[in-house]
C-alpha positions, 0 to 999 in steps of 0.5 A: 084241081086245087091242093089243100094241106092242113093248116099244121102242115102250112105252118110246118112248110112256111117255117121250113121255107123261111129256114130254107132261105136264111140257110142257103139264101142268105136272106129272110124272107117273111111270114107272108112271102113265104106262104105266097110262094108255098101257095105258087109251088102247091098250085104250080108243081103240086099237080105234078107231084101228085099225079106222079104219086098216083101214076106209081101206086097205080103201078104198085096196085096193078102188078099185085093185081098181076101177082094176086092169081099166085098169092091166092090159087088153091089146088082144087080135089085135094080133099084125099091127098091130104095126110091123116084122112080116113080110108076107105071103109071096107067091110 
């Protein structure tokens, strides 16, 4: 599976890697190195990223899913407990 980000997203990530570099590299590095290495990490450890992502909302969904009979359970024969109902007719 191959990871595709926008290209606004590319752009963003090459000058944030170009910054990376000047700032704790002590060294430039260019347009071209860094979308080649941007390019290696998405197809390197991208997968890993994602499918951690996708192992935790898959978590998330799953313990919802556990919660969902507590977040939605309704009492059933509760039409005559409830205050303000007419009695009973007697006459």
């Amino acid at each position: 599976m191959t990871i595709e980000i926008s290209s606004d997203a590319t752009q963003a990530a090459i000058v944030s890697i170009q910054r990376y570099f000047a700032e704790n590299m002590d060294e430039e590095i260019g347009n071209l190195a860094a979308g080649a290495l941007l390019g290696f990490f998405l197809k390197e450890v991208g997968p890993l990223v994602y499918n951690k992502a996708v192992a935790d909302a898959q978590a998330r969904l799953q313990a919802q899913v556990m919660e969902l009979d507590v977040e939605v359970y309704e009492e059933a024969f509760q039409y005559w407990l409830k205050p303000g109902r007419p009695g009973k007719r007697r006459g």
